[in-house]
C-alpha positions as CSV (number, residue, x, y, z in Angstrom):
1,X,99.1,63.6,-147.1
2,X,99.7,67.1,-148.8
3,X,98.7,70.1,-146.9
4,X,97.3,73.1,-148.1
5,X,98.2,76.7,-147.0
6,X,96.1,79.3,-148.0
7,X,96.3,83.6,-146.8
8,X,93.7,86.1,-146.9
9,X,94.5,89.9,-145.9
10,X,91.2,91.5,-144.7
11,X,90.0,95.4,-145.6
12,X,92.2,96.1,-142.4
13,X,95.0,94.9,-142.8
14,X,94.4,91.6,-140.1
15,X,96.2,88.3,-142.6
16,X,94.3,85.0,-141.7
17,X,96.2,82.1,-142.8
18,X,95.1,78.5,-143.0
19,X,96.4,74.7,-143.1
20,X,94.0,72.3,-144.9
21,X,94.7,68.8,-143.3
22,X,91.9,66.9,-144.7
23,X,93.2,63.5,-142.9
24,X,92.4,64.9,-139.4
25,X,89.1,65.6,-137.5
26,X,90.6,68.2,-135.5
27,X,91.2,72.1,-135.6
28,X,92.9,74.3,-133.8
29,X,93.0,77.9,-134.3
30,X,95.2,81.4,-132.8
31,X,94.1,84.8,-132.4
32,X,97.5,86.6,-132.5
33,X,98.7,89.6,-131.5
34,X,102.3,90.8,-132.7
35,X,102.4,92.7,-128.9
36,X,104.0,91.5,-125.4
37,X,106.0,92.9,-122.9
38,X,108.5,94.1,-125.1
39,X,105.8,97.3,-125.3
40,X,105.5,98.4,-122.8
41,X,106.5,101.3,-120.5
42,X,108.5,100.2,-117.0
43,X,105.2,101.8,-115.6
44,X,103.2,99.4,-117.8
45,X,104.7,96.1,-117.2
46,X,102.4,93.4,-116.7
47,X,99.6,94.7,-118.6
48,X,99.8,92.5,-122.0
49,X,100.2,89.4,-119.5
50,X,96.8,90.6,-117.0
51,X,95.0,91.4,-120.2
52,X,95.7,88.0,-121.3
53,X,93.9,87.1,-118.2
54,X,91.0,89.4,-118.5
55,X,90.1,88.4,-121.9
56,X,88.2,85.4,-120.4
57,X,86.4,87.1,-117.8
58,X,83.4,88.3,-119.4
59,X,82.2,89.6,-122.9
60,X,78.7,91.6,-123.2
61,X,77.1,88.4,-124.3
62,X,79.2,85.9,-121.9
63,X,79.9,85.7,-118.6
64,X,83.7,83.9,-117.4
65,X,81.4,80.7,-116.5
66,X,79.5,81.0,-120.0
67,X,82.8,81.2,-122.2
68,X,83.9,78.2,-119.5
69,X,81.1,76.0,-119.9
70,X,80.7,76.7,-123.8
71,X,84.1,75.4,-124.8
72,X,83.6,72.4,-122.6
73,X,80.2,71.4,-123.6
74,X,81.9,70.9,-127.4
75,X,84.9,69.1,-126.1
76,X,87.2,71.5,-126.9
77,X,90.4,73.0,-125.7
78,X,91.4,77.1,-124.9
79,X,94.0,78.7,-123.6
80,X,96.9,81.7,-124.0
81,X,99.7,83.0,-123.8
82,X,102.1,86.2,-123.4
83,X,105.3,86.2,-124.7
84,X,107.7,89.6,-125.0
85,X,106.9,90.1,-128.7
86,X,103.5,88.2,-128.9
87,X,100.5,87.1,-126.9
88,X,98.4,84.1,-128.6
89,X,94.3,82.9,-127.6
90,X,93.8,79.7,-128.9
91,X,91.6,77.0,-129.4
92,X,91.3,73.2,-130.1
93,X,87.7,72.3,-131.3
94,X,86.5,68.5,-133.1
95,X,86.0,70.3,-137.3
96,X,82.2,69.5,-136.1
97,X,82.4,72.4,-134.3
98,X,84.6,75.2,-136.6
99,X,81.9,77.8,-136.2
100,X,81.3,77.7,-132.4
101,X,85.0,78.3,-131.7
102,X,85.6,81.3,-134.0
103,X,81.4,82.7,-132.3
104,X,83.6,82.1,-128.9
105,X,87.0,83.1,-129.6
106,X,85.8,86.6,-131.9
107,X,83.6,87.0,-128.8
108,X,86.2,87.4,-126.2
109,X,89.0,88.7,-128.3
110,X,86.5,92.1,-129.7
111,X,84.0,92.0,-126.8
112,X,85.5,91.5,-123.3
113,X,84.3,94.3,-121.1
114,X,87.0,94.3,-118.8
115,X,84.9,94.4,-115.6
116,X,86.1,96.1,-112.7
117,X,84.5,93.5,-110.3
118,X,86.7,90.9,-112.1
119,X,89.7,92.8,-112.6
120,X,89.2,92.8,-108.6
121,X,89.5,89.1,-108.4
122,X,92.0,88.5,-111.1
123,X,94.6,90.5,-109.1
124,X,95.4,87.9,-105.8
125,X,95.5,85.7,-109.0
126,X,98.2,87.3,-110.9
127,X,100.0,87.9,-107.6
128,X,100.0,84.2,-106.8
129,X,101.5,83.4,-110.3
130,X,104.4,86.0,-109.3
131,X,104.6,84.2,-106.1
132,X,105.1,80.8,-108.1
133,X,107.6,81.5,-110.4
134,X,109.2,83.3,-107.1
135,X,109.1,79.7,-105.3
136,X,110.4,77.7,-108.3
137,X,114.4,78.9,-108.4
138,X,114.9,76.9,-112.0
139,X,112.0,79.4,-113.2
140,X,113.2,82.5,-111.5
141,X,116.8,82.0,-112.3
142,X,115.5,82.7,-115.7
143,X,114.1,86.0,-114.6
144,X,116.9,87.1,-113.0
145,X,119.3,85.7,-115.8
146,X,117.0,87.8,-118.6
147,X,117.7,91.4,-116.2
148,X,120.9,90.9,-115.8
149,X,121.4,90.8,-119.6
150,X,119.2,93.2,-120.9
151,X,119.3,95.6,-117.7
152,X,116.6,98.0,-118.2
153,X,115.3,97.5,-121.6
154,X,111.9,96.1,-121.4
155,X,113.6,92.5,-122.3
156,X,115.0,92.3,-119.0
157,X,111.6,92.4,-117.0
158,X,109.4,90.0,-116.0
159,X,106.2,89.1,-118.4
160,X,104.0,88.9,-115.6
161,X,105.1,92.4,-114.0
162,X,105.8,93.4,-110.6
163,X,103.6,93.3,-107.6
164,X,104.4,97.3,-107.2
165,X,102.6,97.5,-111.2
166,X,100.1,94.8,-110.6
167,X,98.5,96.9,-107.6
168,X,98.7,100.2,-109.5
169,X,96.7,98.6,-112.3
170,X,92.8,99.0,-112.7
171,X,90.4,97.6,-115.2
172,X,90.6,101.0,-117.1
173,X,94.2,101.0,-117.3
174,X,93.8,97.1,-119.3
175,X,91.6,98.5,-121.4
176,X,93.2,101.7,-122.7
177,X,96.5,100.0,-123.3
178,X,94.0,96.8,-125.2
179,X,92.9,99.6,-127.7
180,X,96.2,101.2,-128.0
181,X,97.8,98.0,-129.5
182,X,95.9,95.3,-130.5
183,X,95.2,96.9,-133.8
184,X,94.4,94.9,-137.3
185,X,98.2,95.9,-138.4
186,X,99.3,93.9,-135.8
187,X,97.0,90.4,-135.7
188,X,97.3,87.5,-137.0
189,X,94.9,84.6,-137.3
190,X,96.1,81.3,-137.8
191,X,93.9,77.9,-138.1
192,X,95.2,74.3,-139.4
193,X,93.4,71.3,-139.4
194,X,90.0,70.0,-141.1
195,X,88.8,73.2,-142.9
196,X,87.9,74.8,-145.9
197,X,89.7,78.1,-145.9
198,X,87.1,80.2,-147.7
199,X,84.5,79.0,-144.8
200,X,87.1,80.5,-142.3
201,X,87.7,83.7,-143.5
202,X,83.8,84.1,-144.0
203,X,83.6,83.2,-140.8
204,X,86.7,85.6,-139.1
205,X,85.3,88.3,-141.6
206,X,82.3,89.0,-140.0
207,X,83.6,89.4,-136.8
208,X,87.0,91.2,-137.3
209,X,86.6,93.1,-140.2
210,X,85.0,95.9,-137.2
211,X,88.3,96.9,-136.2
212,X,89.4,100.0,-137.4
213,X,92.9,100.6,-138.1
214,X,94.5,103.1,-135.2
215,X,97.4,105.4,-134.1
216,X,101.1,104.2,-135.0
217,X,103.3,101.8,-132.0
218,X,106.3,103.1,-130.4
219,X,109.3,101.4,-131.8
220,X,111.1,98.5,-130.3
221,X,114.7,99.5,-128.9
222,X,117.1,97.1,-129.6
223,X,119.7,96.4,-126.5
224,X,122.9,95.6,-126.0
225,X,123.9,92.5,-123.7
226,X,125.5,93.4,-120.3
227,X,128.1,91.0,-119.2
228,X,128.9,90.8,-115.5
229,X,128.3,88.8,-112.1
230,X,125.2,88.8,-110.4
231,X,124.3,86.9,-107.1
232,X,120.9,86.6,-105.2
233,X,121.8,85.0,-102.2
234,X,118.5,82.6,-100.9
235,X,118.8,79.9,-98.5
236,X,118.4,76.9,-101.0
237,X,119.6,73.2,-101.0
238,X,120.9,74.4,-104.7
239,X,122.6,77.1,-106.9
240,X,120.8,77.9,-109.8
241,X,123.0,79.2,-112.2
242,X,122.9,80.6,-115.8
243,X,125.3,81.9,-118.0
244,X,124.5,83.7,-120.8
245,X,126.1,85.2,-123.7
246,X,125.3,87.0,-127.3
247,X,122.8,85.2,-129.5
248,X,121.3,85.3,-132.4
249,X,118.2,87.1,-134.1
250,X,115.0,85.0,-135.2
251,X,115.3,85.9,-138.9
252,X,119.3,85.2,-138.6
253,X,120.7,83.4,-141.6
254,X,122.7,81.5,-138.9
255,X,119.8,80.3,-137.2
256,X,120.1,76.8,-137.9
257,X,123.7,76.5,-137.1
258,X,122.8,78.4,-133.7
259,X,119.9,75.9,-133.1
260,X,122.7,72.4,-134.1
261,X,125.0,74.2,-131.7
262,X,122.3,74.3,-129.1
263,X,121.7,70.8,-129.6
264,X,125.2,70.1,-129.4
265,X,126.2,71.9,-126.8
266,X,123.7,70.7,-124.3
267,X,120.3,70.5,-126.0
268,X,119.9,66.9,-125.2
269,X,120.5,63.4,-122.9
270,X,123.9,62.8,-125.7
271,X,125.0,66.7,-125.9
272,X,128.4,67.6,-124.4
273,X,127.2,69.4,-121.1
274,X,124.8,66.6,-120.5
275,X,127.3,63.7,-120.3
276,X,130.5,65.5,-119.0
277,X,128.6,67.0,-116.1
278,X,125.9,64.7,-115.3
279,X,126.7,61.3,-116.7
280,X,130.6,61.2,-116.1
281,X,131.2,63.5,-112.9
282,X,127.1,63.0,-111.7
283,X,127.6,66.8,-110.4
284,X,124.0,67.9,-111.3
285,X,120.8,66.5,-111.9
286,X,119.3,69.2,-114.3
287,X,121.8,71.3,-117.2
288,X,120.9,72.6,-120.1
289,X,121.3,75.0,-122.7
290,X,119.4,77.3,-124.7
291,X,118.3,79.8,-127.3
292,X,116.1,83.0,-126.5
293,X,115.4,84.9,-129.8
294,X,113.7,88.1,-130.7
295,X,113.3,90.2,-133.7
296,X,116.2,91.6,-133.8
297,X,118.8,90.4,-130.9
298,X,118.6,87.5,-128.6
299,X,120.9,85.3,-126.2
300,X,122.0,82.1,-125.7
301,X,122.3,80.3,-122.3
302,X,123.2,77.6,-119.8
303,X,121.1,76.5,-116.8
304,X,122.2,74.5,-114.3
305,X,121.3,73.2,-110.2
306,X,124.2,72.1,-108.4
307,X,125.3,71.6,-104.7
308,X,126.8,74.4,-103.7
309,X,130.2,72.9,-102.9
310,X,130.6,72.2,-106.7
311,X,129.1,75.5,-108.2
312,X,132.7,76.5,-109.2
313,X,133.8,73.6,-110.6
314,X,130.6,73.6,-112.2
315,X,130.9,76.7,-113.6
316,X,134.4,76.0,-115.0
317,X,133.2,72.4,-116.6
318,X,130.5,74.6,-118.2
319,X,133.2,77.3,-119.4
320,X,135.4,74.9,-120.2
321,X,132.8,73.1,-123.1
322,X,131.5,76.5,-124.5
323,X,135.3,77.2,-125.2
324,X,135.7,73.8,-126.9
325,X,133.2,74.7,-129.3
326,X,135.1,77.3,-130.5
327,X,138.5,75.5,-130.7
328,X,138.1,72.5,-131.9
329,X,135.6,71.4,-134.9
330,X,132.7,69.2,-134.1
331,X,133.3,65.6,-135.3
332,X,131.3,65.1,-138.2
333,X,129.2,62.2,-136.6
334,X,127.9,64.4,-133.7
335,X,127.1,67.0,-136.0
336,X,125.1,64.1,-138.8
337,X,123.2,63.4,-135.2
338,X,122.3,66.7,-134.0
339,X,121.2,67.0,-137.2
340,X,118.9,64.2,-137.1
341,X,117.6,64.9,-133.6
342,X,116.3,68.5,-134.5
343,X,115.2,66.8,-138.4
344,X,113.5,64.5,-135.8
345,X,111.8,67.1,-133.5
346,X,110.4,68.9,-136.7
347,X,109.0,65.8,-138.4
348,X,107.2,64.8,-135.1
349,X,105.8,68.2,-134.1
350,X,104.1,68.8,-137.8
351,X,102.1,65.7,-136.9
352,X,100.3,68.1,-134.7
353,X,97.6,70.9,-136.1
354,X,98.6,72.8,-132.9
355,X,102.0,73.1,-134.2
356,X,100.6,74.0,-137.7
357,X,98.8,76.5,-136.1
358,X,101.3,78.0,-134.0
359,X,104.6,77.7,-137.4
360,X,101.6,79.7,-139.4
361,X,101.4,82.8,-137.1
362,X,105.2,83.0,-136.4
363,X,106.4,82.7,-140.4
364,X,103.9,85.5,-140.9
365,X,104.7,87.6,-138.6
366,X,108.8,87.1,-138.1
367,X,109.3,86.7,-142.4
368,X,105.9,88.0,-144.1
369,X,106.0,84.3,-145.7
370,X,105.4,80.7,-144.8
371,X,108.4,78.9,-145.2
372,X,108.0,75.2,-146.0
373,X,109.3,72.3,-143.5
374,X,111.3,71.0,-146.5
375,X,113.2,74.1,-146.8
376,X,114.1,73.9,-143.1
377,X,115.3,70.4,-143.3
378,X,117.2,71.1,-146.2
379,X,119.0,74.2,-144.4
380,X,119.6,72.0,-141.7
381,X,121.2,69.5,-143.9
382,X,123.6,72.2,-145.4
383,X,124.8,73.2,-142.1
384,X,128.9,72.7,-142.0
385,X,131.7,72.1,-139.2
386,X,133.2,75.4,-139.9
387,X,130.1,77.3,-139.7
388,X,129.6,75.6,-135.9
389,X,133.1,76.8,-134.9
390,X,132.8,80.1,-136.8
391,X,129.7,80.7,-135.1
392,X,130.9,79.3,-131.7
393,X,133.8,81.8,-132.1
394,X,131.4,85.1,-132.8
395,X,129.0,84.1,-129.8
396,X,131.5,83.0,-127.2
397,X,133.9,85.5,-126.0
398,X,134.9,85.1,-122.3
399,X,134.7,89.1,-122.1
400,X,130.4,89.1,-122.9
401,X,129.4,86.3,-120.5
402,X,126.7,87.4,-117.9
403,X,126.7,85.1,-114.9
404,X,124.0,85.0,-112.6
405,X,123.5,83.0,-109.6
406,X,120.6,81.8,-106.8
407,X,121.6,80.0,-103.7
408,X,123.6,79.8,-100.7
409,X,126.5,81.8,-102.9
410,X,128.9,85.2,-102.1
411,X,132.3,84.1,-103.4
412,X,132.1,86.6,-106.6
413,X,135.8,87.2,-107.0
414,X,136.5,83.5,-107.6
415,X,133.5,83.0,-110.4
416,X,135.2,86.2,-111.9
417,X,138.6,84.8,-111.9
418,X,137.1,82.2,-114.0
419,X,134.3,83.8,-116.3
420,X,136.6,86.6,-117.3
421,X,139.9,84.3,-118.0
């Protein structure tokens, strides 16, 4: 069944866009904020993600237990998250109950307090989620992988901040930044499902048309990749490795030749890194590439966990494939079945109003516009052989690869030998 899209720009400036799927009794619905980690200051890193966390923690009418025991009483769904460009509070509600959602989500989004007492318990919290990521090497490689290619532009630092920032931090500090950048200019609010889109707004309007519009945002400085070794020695059964190279903006024209050569490369069970390193040489339980885009850079990456003994060779099977890419064209039937597989992916995940939700808020705010699925497919369809290898050839140069590595590892001279062939 047809869906129906539908945009309304406030007195503020804040766009609140809609997806009518009349055939569903579900809604979900995001309060977005076109700010992350990106914005902030070294000094201020962490403070999009603890705000993320504060938001829930009290408003002047609700208490943390309140918002708790509100959304579950009408069987619905919240959450958020914090991105480098974006952080996103959502909901997933019956359409029964539209109006308590947006009462609930408004509510915590204008009218969180920030309470010191909370802020006070929040903190052991956030340190424990550093401490996670810390004790998960395929999650920290990541981290590690992201500063060793952006260096010190706010892309190469951790979302969640550092335990140094973290204990600096005080409720006040939260909610200066808060005001400072979630500002109608920058908000988004997205909704799909079982709705009437002039309800909604009526709805939003009441609520967010209070913000005023405030002072101008720093600028976001657009790096440069830096391409060299880095190795964190830890006493692990594994290496965790990633390489990672150039890649490509979000708006890119290329984009959908970047995301078949992800696929082909090693974006599923069939692609080239899967089967030469797992299926034929069983060196690895766990490889993969992938794409990390931004507004105006990004990179693109391979992950892998191997016994140390075979990190090298690894390495060089993994070299070896990205090089391939750019020498030889891709055969036309693994091409026709990369693209089905990501045709695939998209078909599936539009069957879902949270993914409605989620492609309204990022066409808005990365291209101003809402680009239709059929469009995508049909991009997808025109993608070419010679635009793989031409892209293959721009990304992948063996003089711009960042390695970094976590494990039992020291032997940098021979990974360079290799990397920098």
């Amino acid at each position: 069944m047809a869906s129906k899209i539908n945009k309304t720009v406030l007195d503020n400036g804040i766009r609140v866009l809609t997806n009518r799927m009349p055939h569903v009794r579900s809604i979900s619905m995001g309060v977005w904020a076109n700010v992350g980690a990106r914005d902030e200051t070294s000094d201020e890193n962490g403070l999009s993600h603890f705000i993320e966390h504060m938001i829930f923690k009290g408003t002047k009418r609700r208490t943390s237990y309140q918002i708790a025991k509100e959304f579950d009483a009408i069987g619905g769904h919240s959450n958020a998250f914090t991105s480098m460009e974006n952080t996103c509070y959502h909901a997933k509600v019956m359409d029964t109950h539209l109006t308590t959602m947006v009462d609930i989500l408004s509510d915590i989004f204008l009218n969180s307090v920030f309470d010191p007492k909370e802020f006070e318990k929040e903190r052991p919290v956030i340190f424990q989620e550093i401490g996670m990521i810390e004790d998960n090497p395929e999650d920290y490689i990541h981290v590690l992988s992201g500063n060793a290619f952006w260096g010190e532009n706010p892309l190469g630092r951790s979302i969640i901040g550092s335990r140094e920032n973290i204990t600096r931090f005080n409720a006040k500090t939260l909610k200066k930044f808060f005001q400072r950048f979630y500002q109608p200019e920058r908000i988004v609010i997205s909704a799909s499902g079982n709705l009437s889109h002039d309800a909604f707004v009526n709805l939003i309007r009441k609520a967010f048309e209070s913000i005023h519009p405030g002072n101008s945002f720093p600028e976001r400085i657009t790096p440069t990749g830096q391409f060299n070794i880095h190795l964190h020695h830890r006493k692990l059964e594994q290496v965790h490795v990633c390489i990672g190279t150039k890649g490509l903006a979000i708006a890119d024209p290329k984009r959908y030749a970047f995301s078949l050569l992800n696929t082909i490369l090693g974006g599923n069970m069939s692609s080239r890194l899967f089967q030469e390193i797992r299926e034929r040489r069983g060196l690895a339980y766990s490889i993969y590439s992938f794409i990390s885009s931004h507004v105006d850079t990004g990179m693109f990456g391979v992950y892998i966990a191997v016994d140390p003994k075979t990190s090298l060779k690894s390495t060089e099977l993994i070299l070896r494939e990205m090089r391939k890419l750019k020498e030889m064209r891709v055969d036309p039937i693994d091409l026709n079945n990369a693209k089905e597989y990501t045709k695939g992916g998209l078909l599936l995940a539009a069957e879902s109003v949270d993914n409605h939700m989620v492609r309204l808020a990022q066409n808005e705010i990365h291209f101003g516009r809402q680009i239709p699925l059929k469009s995508v497919i049909d991009e997808i369809e025109t993608v070419t052989g010679d635009e793989i290898i031409d892209l293959a050839r721009y990304l992948y140069q063996s003089e711009q690869l960042a390695l970094t590595m976590l494990g039992p590892v020291s032997d940098k001279k021979s990974f360079k030998d290799i990397l920098f062939l």
